[in-house]
N, C-alpha and C positions, 0 to 999 in steps of 0.2 A: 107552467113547468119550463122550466130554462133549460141548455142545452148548456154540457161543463166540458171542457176541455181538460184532459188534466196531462201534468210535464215531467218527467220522470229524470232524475238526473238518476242514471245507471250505476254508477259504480258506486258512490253514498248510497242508494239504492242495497244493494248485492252485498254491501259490509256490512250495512244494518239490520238487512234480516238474516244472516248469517248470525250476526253476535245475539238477537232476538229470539231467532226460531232454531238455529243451528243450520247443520249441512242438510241439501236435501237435492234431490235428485234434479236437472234442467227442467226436466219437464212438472214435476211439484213445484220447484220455485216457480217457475213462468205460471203456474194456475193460482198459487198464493198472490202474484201480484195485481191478474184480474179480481181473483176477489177481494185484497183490499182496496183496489181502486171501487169498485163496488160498494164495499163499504162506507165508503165518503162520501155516497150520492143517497145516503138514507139518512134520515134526524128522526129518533124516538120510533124505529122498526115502520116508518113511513117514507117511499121514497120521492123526494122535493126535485131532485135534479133528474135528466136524461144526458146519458153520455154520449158525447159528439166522437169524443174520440182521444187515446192515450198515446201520446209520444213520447216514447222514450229512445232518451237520450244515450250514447254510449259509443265506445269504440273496439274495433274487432279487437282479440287480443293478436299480443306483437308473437310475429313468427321467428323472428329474427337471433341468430348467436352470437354470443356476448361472450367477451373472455372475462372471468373472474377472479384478480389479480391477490386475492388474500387465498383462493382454492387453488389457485393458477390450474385452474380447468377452462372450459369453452362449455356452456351451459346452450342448450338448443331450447329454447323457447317453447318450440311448435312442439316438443315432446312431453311437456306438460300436461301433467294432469286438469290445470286451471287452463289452459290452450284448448281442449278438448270439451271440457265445460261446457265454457263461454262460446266456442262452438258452438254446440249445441244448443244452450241456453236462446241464444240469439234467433234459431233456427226454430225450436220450439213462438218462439217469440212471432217471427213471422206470417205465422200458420194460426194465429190468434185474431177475429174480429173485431175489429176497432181499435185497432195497434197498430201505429207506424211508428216503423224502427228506424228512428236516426241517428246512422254512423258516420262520427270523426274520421281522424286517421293520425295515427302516432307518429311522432316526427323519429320512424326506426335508421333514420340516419345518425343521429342524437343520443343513440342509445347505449348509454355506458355507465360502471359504475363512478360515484366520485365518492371520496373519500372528506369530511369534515376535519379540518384542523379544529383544536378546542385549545382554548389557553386556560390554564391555571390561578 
């Protein structure tokens, strides 16, 4: 029996089982992710692998306010719904056996909208 490691990239992660499974609560999603990591370590209801250990990958969401020049408002990030989430999410995440959480960090200096020209 071999020992798997498996690598989570977070947010491809978080869109895909949103569009899959739909919205579900931080803590449902973070138990949906062990058990499909779970699932990968079985072939034909027999399980082949031992897990070492699931890193996932990701970055806190941004706190940060941003003016938004087509609402011409100031949007507060950290008052989000998907702020509070991912919070959460994250935090549920922690509190999980054989889970190491690794977090980036958003370059929120950077953080604005741009607009695409498009030619005809």
């Amino acid at each position: 029996m071999d020992k798997v490691a498996i690598l989570i990239d977070g947010g491809f992660y978080r869109r895909m089982a949103q569009k899959i499974w739909g919205d579900k609560t931080p803590e449902k999603r973070a138990n949906e992710l062990i058990d499909y990591c779970q699932r990968h370590l079985k072939h034909k209801g027999q399980e082949r692998d031992k897990l070492y250990r699931i890193f996932y990958y990701d970055c806190p969401p941004m706190s940060k306010k941003v003016f938004h020049p087509l609402h011409n408002n100031t949007i507060d990030f950290e008052k989000t719904d998907l702020f509070s989430w991912m919070t959460q999410f994250l935090e549920e995440l922690k509190g999980k056996r054989k889970v190491a959480l690794r977090c980036g960090s958003l370059a929120d200096s950077h953080a604005c909208y741009i607009f695409k020209v498009r030619c005809c």
